[in-house]
C-alpha positions as a printed Julia matrix, in Angstrom:
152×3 Matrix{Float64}:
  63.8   56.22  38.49
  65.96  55.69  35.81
  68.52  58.35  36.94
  68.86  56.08  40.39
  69.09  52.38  37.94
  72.16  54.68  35.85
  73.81  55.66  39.55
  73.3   52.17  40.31
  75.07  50.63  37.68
  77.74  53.28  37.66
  78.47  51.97  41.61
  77.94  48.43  40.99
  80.4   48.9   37.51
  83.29  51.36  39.6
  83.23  47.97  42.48
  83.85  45.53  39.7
  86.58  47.47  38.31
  88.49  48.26  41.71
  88.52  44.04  41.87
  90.04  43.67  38.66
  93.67  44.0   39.97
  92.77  41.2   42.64
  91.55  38.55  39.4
  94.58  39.8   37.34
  97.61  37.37  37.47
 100.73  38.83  38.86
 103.03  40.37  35.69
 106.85  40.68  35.68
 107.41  43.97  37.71
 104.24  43.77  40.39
 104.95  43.69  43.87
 104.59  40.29  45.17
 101.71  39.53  47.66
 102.07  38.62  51.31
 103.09  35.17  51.73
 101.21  33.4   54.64
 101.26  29.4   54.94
  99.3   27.03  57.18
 101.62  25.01  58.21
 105.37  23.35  56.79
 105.4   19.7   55.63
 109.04  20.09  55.43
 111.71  22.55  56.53
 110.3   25.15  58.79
 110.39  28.7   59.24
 110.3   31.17  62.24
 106.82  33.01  61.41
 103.58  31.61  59.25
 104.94  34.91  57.11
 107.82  34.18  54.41
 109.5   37.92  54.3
 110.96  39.84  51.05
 114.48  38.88  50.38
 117.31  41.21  51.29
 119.34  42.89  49.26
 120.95  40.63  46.84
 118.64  37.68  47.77
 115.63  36.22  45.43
 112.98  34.59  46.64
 112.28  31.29  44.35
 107.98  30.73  44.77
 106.97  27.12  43.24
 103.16  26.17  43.26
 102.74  22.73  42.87
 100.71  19.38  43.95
 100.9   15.89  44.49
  99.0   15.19  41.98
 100.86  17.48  38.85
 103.14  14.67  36.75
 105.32  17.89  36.12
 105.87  18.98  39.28
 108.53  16.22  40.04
 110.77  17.71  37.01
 111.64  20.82  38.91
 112.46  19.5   41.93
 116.53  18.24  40.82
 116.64  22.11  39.3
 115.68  23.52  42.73
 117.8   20.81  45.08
 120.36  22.01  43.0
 119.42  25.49  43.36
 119.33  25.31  46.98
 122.14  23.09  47.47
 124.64  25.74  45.91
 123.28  29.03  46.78
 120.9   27.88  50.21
 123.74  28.72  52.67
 125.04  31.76  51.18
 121.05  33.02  51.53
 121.82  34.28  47.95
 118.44  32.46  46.76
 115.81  31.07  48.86
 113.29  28.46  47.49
 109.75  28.0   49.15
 107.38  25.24  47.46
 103.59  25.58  48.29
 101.13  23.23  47.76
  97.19  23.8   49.11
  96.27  20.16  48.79
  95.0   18.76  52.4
  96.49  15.45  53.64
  99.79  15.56  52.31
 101.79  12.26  53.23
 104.91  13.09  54.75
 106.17   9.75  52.8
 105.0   10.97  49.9
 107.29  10.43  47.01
 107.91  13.86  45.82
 108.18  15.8   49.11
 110.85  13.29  49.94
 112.72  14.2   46.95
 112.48  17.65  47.82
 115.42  19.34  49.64
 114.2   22.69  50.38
 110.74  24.34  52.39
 107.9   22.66  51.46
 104.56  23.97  53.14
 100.92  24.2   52.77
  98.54  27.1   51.77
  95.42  25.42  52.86
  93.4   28.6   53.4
  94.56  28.99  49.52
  95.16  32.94  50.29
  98.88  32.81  48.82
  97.87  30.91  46.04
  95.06  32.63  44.91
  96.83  36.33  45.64
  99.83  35.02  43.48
  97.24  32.88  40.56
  93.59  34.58  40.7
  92.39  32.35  38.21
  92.9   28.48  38.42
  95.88  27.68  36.87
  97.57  24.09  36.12
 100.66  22.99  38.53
 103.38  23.82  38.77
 103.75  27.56  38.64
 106.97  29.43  39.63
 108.0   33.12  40.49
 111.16  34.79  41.17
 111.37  37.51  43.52
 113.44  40.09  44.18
 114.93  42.17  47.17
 112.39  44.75  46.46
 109.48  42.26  46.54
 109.31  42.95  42.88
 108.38  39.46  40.82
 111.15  39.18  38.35
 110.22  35.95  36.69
 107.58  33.49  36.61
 106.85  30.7   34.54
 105.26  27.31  35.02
């Protein structure tokens, strides 16, 4: 009996530990997760799937909400951002938000001049921040799908 309680534990112990890379946030060098959205509130994109970058491209990832006062201090950075490298494709920006009934007046998408969609299934968001995490929360990645920054 006891040897079957010590196999037991050993499986149920071996499960948790395969999980643990799902509830660890992603680190400098990981490869990014798949990106899948629900639907854009601004901008829009061929597929529900936002591809890796090419070569020489970055992918700019920004997690943020309605509600999050300092949210709406990153948005002139990324205008900017998008306004002088958008066309060239040199870096892409794509904010996500998984809040539900989104005004499309709302103040702060309005300021926003780049993709703006939602994540209401919370899959991105939750394969990018396991744990809840305050707004906003930004990654950087690379051609190889690599995340080479991230910050909030």
């Amino acid at each position: 009996m006891s040897r079957w309680i010590n196999k037991i534990s050993f499986v149920a112990l071996l499960s948790f530990c395969m999980t643990l890379p799902e509830l660890i946030a992603l680190e400098i060098g990981d490869t990014a997760p798949e990106i899948r959205l629900d639907k854009y509130l601004k901008g829009e994109a061929k597929t529900p799937q936002i591809t890796p970058p090419k070569p020489g491209q970055y992918l700019i990832v920004n997690f943020w909400a309605t509600w999050c006062k300092s949210c709406g201090k990153y948005i002139p950075i990324f205008n900017e951002i998008a306004g002088k490298y958008g066309e060239s494709g040199r870096f892409s920006i794509i904010a996500i938000t998984p809040e539900r009934g989104v005004p499309a007046n709302h103040i702060m998408l309005s300021m926003m001049e780049y993709p703006v969609a939602n994540d209401l299934k919370e899959t991105t968001y939750k394969n990018f921040i396991p744990e809840d995490k305050e707004f906003p929360v930004t990654f950087i990645i690379d051609s190889k799908n690599k995340v080479i920054w991230k910050g909030s």
